[in-house]
C-alpha angles and dihedrals in degrees: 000000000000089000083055100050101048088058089054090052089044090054111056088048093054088048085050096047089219096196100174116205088238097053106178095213115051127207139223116170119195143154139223130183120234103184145337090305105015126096114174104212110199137202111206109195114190095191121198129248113287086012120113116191119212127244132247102215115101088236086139136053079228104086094167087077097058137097109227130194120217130182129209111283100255089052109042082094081075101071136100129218089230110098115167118202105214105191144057104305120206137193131235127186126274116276084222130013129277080015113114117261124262125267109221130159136209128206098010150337141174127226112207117198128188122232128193103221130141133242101236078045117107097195131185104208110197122161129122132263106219111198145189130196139174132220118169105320097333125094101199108188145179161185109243105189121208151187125184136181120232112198125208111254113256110249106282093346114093087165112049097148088058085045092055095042090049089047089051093053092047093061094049086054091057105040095045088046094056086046085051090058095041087058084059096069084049104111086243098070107013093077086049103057091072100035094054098044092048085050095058091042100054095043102042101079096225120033093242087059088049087045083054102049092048084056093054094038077051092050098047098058095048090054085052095068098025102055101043086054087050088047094053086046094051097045092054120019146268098291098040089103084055112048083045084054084051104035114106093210089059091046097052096041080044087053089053099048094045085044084053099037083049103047084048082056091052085059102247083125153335123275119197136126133272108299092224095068086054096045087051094053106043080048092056085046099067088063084087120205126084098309088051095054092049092061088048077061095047091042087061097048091046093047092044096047095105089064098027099039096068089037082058097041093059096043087052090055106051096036091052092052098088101062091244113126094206099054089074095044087051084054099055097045091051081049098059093030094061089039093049096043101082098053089058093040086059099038088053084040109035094171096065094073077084104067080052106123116229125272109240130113104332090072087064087042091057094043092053085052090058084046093061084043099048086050098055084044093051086053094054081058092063102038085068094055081043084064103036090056101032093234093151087203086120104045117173092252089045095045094056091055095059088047088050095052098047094048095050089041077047099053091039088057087052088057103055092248093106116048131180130216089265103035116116123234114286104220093179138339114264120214105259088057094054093048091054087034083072106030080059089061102038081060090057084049092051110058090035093090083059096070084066088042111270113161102249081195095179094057098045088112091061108030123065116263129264096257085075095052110096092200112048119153091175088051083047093065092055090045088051088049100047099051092084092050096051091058099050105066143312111039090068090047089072137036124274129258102277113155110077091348091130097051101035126050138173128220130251111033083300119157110224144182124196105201129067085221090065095025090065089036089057096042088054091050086051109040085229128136112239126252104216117198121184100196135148142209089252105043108119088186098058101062082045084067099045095047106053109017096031097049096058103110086234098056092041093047087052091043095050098045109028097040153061099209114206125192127203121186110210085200108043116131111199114126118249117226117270096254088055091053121108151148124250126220097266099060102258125123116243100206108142139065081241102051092044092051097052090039083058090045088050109041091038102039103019086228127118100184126088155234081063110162115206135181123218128185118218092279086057098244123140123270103198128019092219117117099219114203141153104340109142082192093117102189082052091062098041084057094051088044079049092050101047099046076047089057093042103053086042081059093055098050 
C-alpha cells in the first residue's frame, strides 16, 4: 500500500510537470562523439547540499525510485542499451524487504547514454530527463527538457577539438623554443656557451663522456624552467598560470617588473639575484659528477636571470592566457630546449666554437634592443589593468603612440644615431642592424594608419580594443550602416542596454548587454535566442575573434538579426550591489561583475577559458551542447550561429 501510494504521488507530480526555480539538482546536457557511429549524450547533475539524486540504471525491482531519460518519439531508435553512471554511488535501504538496496548520489554525477548517429549525420536530439531525488523524508522530483545539436564529423578527424588544441600547443613549442635561441645571443648567456663546452671536453677524460656530460648539463637547464612551472600547476590547480595572466594585481606588479628589467637594459644599473645563490651553487658545482653538473646549470640560470627573467615572464604570460594548464608547461620546456641546445650542438661539434663571433659591443646592442621590446611590453600590461579598472589613461589611440614612438627610437638606435653611456663606437652599420633597423620601422609604419582606425588585425591580441579609440573612421562606417536597422524594428521592442553600458562596449555597430539579467529581459522582448560571450579585458583571444570572425559581414548580419548578444566580462571589476553579493560553496566572496560572471561560466557550463560562446533559449536553457572557443575558421562559426538559430525556432515550434 505504501508502495502504492508513493507512485500515485509520483504521478501526479510528474502530470502537473512541478519545476520548481530552486531546483536542487542542475542540469547541463552535452554531447561527444566516440567513434564513426557513436555519440556519447551526458547528463551532467550538479545536486544540492543534503540532497541525493536517484540513478538510471535498473539496478532495483523498484522502478518507481529511478531517473529515466526519454527522447522524442521519432528519435528513441537512437538509443543504446548501454547507459554508464560517472560519480560516488551510495546505497539506501530497500523500499520493501528481500528486495537490493537503492543507488543514489550526492554532489554530482554524470549519465552517459549512448546514441547511434552517424558521422556524415548532422542530429537534433530533444527528449526530456525526468529525476527523483530524495532529501529527509521528501523525494522532490522533476522533468528537465532538453535540445541538443550533433555536428557532422569533420572528414578523418573525429576529434577535431584534440587536433586544434594539439595544434595550439605545437606552436607554442615553437614559438617559446626560437625565443629560447634568440636568449642565447643576450650578453648574459653568448660568452658562456665556449667557456662551458670546453670545459666538459677538457675535463671528461673521452669526448663521448664529455658529450655526456654537455647533454646532462642540456637536460638540467631545461628541467629548471620546466618543473618549477609543473609544480606550480600541481599545488594549485590547472588554471593557477591563468588567473595569475588575467589578475590585475599580477599585471600591474608584471608592468613594473618589465618597466624595471627595460630601463637595466638601457644601462642605469645592473640587475642580477642575490650572489649568494650563485656562489652556492658554483660551489655546489665543483663537487663534479652528475649533481655537480646540475648546479653549473642552475649557476647559469641564476647568473643569466637579468637578460632571461623578462624573456620568462612574458612567455608565462601569453601562454597562460588560454586557461590551459599545459600550455604553459609546453612554454617552459621550448624555452629551455632552445637555451640548452647549443651547448649540446657544440659539445657534439666542437669545431664549431670556432665559427662563434666575438663578444664585444653587439651583445649590449642586443640587450638595449630587448630593452625597447620589454618596455612596449610593459606597456600592454597596463594597458589591461587600464581596461579592468576603466582608467582610460591607454586608450587605443594613446597606446599606439607610444608604440610608434619606441619602434622608430628602436630602429634609429640600430642605426647609430641614438647611443647610450656604455655603447661602444659604431664604425659602420652591419647588415643585420640595418635589416632589423628597418624591420623596426616598418613596424612604426604599420600600426600609424591605426590612430585613424585601421584594423591592425594581427595585433588584435596586444593592443585595446576599438571601443576605447575616440576617433575611428572604420568604427564610423558600422555606425552609418547600422543606423537603418535600428529604425525598422527590434532595438526599440526591448529596453536598451543600461548596467555597466557606459563603461563596457562592443565593436561593429553590435548591441550588446552586459548582464545575463537584461540580457534574458531583451531576448524575451524580442523572441530571440541569446548569444552568450564570456569574454575578458585581457583575452587576447577574444578580439582575435572579433576581429577577424566577427567582422565578416556574414557573421555580423547573423549576429545583429538572429541574437541577443550578451557579454560578460570575467574581469570586470566593477562592484555588484550589495544585495547581489554571495559565497559560494567553496568559501570564496563573489563581489564583483567580474567574479559573478566567471562563477556562472564555470557552475553552468563546467569551463573556465574564454572567449566561450554559448547559445540560451528564453528559459535560459542551453541550445547546443557545443563549447564553442577560439576557432578563427569563420565559415565554422556561421554554421554553429545556423545551427543554433536552427535549435532555437525548432524549440518554439
Amino acid at each position: 500500500m505504501k508502495k502504492f501510494i508513493w507512485l500515485l504521488v509520483l504521478g501526479l507530480l510528474a502530470q502537473q510537470g512541478i519545476a520548481q526555480e530552486n531546483s536542487p539538482v542542475q542540469f547541463v546536457f552535452s554531447t561527444k562523439r566516440v567513434n564513426d557511429s557513436l555519440v556519447q549524450l551526458v547528463v551532467k547533475a550538479n545536486i544540492s547540499k543534503n540532497h541525493q539524486l536517484f540513478g538510471v540504471k535498473q539496478q532495483t525491482s523498484a522502478d518507481e525510485f529511478l531517473s529515466t531519460l526519454q527522447l522524442t518519439d521519432s528519435l528513441q531508435g537512437l538509443l543504446t542499451n548501454e547507459i554508464e553512471e560517472k560519480g560516488k554511488a551510495l546505497s539506501l535501504p530497500a523500499p520493501e524487504a528481500g528486495q537490493p538496496a537503492l543507488k543514489v548520489f550526492e554532489d554530482s554525477v554524470a549519465f552517459v547514454f549512448g546514441l547511434r548517429v552517424k558521422a556524415t549525420e548532422t542530429q537534433s536530439v530533444s527528449g526530456q530527463f525526468n529525476w527523483l531525488a530524495k532529501t529527509g523524508d521528501q523525494f522532490p522530483s522533476g522533468v528537465e527538457n532538453f535540445v541538443v545539436d550533433i555536428q557532422p564529423a569533420a572528414s578523418n578527424s573525429i576529434k577535431a577539438d584534440e587536433d586544434i588544441a594539439n595544434q595550439s600547443l605545437w606552436q607554442i613549442f615553437l614559438l617559446t623554443f626560437l625565443t629560447g635561441l634568440l636568449a642565447v645571443i643576450t650578453p648574459c648567456v653568448f660568452p658562456l656557451i665556449p667557456v662551458t663546452v670546453s670545459f666538459f671536453l677538457k675535463r671528461s677524460k673521452t669526448r663521448v663522456e664529455g658529450i655526456r656530460n654537455a647533454l646532462w648539463y642540456s637536460i638540467s637547464i631545461i628541467g629548471i624552467y620546466t618543473i618549477p612551472t609543473i609544480l606550480l600547476v600541481l599545488l594549485f590547480g590547472d588554471d593557477i598560470l591563468y588567473q595569475i595572466s588575467t589578475s590585475a594585481i599580477s599585471n600591474l606588479l608584471f608592468f613594473a617588473i618589465f618597466l624595471v628589467f627595460a630601463i637595466s637594459f638601457f644601462g642605469a644599473f645592473e640587475l642580477q639575484l642575490p650572489n649568494s645563490w650563485a656562489n652556492k651553487a658554483d660551489q655546489k658545482a665543483g663537487k663534479g659528477g652528475l649533481g655537480g653538473i646540475f648546479f653549473m646549470a642552475l649557476t647559469l640560470v641564476i647568473v643569466s636571470f637579468s637578460c632571461t627573467g623578462p624573456i620568462v615572464g612574458t612567455l608565462l604570460g601569453q601562454t597562460s592566457t588560454g586557461g590551459v594548464s599545459t600550455a604553459p608547461i609546453v612554454g617552459m620546456l621550448g624555452f629551455g630546449v632552445g637555451l640548452a641546445l647549443p651547448f649540446s650542438l657544440f659539445a657534439f661539434f666542437p669545431s664549431m666554437l670556432q665559427s662563434l663571433p666575438k663578444s664585444g659591443g653587439w651583445l649590449n646592442s642586443v640587450k638595449v634592443s630587448f630593452g625597447f621590446i620589454e618596455l612596449a611590453l610593459a606597456l600592454k600590461f597596463l594597458s589591461n589593468v587600464d581596461l579592468i579598472y576603466h582608467w582610460r589613461l591607454l586608450d587605443r589611440d594613446v597606446f599606439l603612440v607610444l608604440w610608434i614612438v619606441i619602434f622608430v627610437l628602436l630602429g634609429i638606435y640600430l642605426l647609430g644615431k641614438l647611443k647610450f653611456s656604455h655603447d661602444s663606437d659604431l664604425l659602420y652599420i652591419s647588415v643585420p642592424r640595418l635589416f632589423f633597423a628597418m624591420a623596426s620601422f616598418s613596424f612604426a609604419l604599420y600600426i600609424l594608419p591605426g590612430l585613424w582606425g585601421a584594423p591592425l588585425r594581427h595585433l588584435s591580441g596586444f593592443i585595446p580594443p576599438d571601443g576605447t579609440q575616440e576617433f575611428n573612421l572604420d568604427a564610423l562606417k558600422y555606425q552609418i550602416g547600422n543606423a537603418p536597422a535600428n529604425s525598422n524594428n527590434t532595438v526599440s521592442l526591448a529596453a536598451p542596454p543600461k548596467r555597466l553600458a557606459d563603461k563596457l562596449h562592443v565593436p561593429y555597430g553590435l548591441v550588446a548587454y552586459f548582464t545575463l539579467e537584461e540580457g534574458m529581459a531583451a531576448a524575451k522582448a524580442l523572441n530571440k535566442p541569446v548569444m552568450l560571450d564570456f569574454t575578458g579585458h585581457s583575452c587576447a583571444n577574444c578580439r582575435k575573434m572579433e576581429k577577424e570572425v566577427w567582422k565578416d559581414p556574414e557573421v555580423l548580419k547573423r549576429m545583429k538579426e538572429n541574437f541577443v548578444l550578451v557579454s560578460l566580462y570575467v574581469d570586470e571589476s566593477t562592484p555588484l550591489p550589495a544585495s547581489e553579493q554571495y559565497t559560494k560553496k567553496d568559501g570564496d566572496k563573489v563581489l564583483t561583475e567580474g567574479d559573478k560572471n566567471l562563477d556562472y561560466e564555470i557552475t553552468q557550463f563546467g569551463f573556465n577559458a574564454q572567449p566561450l560562446y554559448m547559445f540560451l533559449d528564453l528559459d535560459g536553457k542551453p541550445l547546443s551542447s557545443i563549447k564553442y572557443g577560439y576557432d578563427p575558421d569563420i565559415q565554422k562559426f556561421i554554421a554553429h550561429l545556423d545551427a543554433a538559430k536552427a535549435a532555437f525556432d525548432a524549440k518554439k515550434k
